[in-house]
C-alpha positions in Angstrom: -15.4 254.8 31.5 -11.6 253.5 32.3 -9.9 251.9 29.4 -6.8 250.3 28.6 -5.6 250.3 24.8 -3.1 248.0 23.7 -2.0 247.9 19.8 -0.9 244.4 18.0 -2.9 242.6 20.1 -3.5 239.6 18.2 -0.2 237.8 18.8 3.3 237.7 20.7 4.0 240.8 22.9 0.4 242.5 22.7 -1.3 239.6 23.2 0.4 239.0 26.3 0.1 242.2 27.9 -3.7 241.8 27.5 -3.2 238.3 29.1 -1.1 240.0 32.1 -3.7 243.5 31.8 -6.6 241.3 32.4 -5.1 240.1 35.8 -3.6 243.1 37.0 -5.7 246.1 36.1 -7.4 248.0 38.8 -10.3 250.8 37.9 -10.3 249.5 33.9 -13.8 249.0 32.7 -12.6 247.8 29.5 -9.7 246.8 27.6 -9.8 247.7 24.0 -7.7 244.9 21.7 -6.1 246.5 18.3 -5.0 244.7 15.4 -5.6 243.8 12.1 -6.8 240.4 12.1 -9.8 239.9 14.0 -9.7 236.4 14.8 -7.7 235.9 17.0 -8.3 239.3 18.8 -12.4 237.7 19.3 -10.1 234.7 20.5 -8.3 236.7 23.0 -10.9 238.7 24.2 -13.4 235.5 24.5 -10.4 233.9 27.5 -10.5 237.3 29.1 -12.3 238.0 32.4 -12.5 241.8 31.7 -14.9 243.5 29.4 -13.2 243.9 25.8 -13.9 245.4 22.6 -12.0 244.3 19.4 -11.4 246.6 17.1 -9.7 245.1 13.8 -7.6 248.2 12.4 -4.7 248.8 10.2 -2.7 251.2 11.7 -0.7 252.2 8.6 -3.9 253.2 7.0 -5.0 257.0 7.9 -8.5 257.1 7.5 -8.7 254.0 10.1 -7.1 256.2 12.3 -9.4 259.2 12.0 -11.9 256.7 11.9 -10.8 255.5 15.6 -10.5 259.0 16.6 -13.8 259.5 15.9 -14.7 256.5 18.2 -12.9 258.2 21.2 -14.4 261.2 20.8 -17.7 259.5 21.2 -17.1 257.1 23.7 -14.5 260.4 25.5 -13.1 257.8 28.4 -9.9 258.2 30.5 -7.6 256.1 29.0 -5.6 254.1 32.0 -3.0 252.1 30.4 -1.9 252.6 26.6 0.1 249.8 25.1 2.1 250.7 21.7 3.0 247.2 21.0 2.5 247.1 17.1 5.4 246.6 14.9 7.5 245.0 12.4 10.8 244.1 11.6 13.0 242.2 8.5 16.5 241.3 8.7 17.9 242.2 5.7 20.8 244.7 4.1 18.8 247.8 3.1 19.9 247.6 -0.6 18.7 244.3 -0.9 15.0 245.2 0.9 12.3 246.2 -0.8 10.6 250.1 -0.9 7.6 248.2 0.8 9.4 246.6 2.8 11.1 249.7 4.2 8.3 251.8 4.5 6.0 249.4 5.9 8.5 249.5 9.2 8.6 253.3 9.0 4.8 252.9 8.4 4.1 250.6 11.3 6.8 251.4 13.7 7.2 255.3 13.6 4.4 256.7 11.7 1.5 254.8 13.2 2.6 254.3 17.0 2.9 258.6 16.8 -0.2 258.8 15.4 -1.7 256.8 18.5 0.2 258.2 20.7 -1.2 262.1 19.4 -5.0 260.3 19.5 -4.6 258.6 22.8 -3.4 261.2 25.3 -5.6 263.9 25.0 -7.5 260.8 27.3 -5.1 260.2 29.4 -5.0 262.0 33.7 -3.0 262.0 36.0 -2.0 258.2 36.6 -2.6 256.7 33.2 0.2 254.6 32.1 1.9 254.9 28.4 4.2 252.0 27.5 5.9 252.5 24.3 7.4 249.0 22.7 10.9 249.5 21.7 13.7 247.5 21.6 17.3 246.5 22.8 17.8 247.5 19.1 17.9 251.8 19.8 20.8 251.6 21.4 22.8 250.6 18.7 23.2 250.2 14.8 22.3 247.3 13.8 23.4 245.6 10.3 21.0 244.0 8.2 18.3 245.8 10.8 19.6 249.1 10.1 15.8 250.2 9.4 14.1 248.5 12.2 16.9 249.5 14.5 16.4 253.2 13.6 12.6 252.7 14.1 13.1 251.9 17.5 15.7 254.3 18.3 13.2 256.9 17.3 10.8 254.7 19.6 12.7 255.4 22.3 14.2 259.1 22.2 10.4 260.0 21.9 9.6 258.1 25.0 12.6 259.4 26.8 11.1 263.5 25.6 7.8 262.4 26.9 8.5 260.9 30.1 10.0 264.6 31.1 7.4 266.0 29.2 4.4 264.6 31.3 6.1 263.8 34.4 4.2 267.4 35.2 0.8 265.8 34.5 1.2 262.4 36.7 1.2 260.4 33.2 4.1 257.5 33.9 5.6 256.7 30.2 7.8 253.6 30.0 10.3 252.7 27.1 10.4 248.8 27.0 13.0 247.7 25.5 14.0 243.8 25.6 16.6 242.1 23.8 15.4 238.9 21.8 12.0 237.7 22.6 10.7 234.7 21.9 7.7 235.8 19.6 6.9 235.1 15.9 8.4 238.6 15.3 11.7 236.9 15.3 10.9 233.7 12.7 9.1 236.6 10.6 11.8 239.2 10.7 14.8 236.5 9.6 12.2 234.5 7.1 13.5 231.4 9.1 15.0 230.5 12.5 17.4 229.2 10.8 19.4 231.9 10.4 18.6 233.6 14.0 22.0 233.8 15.3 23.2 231.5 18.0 24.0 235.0 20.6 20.6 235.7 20.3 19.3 232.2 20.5 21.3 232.2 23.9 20.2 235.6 25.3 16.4 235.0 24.1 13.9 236.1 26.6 10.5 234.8 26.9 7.1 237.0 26.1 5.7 236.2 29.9 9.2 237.6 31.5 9.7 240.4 29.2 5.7 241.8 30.1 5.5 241.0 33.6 9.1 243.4 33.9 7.7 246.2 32.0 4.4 245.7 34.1 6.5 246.2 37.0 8.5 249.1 35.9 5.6 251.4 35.0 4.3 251.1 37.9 7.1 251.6 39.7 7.7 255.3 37.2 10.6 253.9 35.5 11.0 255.6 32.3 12.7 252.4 31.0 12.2 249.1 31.2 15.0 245.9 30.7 14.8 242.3 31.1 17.7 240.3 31.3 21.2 240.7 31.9 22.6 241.0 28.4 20.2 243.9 27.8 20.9 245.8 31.0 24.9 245.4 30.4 24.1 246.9 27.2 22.1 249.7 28.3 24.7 250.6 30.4 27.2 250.6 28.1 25.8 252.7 25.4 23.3 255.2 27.8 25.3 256.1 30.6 26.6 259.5 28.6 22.8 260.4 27.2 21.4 260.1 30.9 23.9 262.7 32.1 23.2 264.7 29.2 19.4 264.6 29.9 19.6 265.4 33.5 21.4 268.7 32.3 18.4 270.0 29.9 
């Protein structure tokens, strides 16, 4: 059985790479939709044309993981497509954010998308596709998302090791990593959108635009994926050095 995977499928980014999945897979049996609320994954998977299966799991939690584990080893299919799209953000200073607070992003965003990443690819051949969510964020640091931006710096160096660790294998990994999207990660990460700064009212991207690219990029092997102008001028700016040093090593 072919499956694709996709993690915090119940709103913004994950659910619309299950939208955009659902239309574009070829060979997927299934698509399995992650997340902790189950509501509006049985939504989601009710306006899909392709078998799903929701699975309502917190990733932060470990025996939910083992407990997913368990279900792969069962079911054993070749995972196709795995989507690490789970994650959280707040836009604070770190001294005035909570210990939850900043461990639930470590949680979420490092911990938990390693975890799955570890579970998943012992199911993934040659041609599966890994597409690891992070951010226009990793390139640089960010104040007042000095946490989150870490997070998905660590996103993304791991993605950048993997890509040249599996190339050998035939498994394509991505790094997506858009600028501001226009998701309710945004309203939830500044408490308001209110205080979402006018530059990145102006650069926002939308979810459609931001899935479709990173889509595209996979399949095309490109180990990163950008969407927009601002974000590529960026990239450029603050990459060009690491890329040369990568080639070397």
């Amino acid at each position: 059985m072919n499956i694709a995977i996709i993690t915090g499928a119940s709103s913004g980014m994950g659910r619309e790479f299950a939208v955009q999945l659902d239309q574009r897979l070829g060979k997927t049996d299934e698509i399995w939709l992650l997340a902790r609320r189950r509501e509006p994954l049985e939504e989601l998977a009710a306006s899909l044309r392709t078998k799903t299966r929701v699975i309502a799991i917190d990733l932060t939690v470990e025996s939910s993981l083992k407990q997913f584990e368990e279900v792969l080893a069962i079911q054993n299919p070749k995972i196709t497509v795995l989507v690490n799209c789970a994650g959280i953000g707040s836009h604070k200073l770190f001294d005035r954010q909570s210990r939850e607070e900043i461990e639930a992003m470590v949680q979420l965003n490092i911990v938990a998308l390693t975890r799955m990443t570890m579970i998943c690819l012992p199911y993934m051949r040659k041609g599966s596709k890994l597409l690891q969510f992070s951010s226009g964020a990793a390139f640089v640091p960010q104040q007042a998302f000095a946490v989150y931006a870490a997070s998905k710096a660590y996103v993304y160096s791991l993605s950048r090791a993997l890509e040249r660790e599996l190339r050998g294998k035939g498994i394509t990994v991505t790094a997506v990593c858009p600028g501001p999207v226009n998701t309710p990660f945004l309203t939830h990460a500044y408490e308001n959108a209110i205080r979402i700064s006018l530059l990145k009212k102006l650069t926002m991207a939308e979810t459609s635009c931001v899935v479709k690219k990173a889509i595209d990029d996979c399949k095309s092997g490109r180990s990163v994926s950008l969407c927009g102008l601002p974000i590529r001028l960026l990239y450029l700016s603050t990459q060009g050095v690491q890329n040369l040093l990568m080639k070397c090593f």
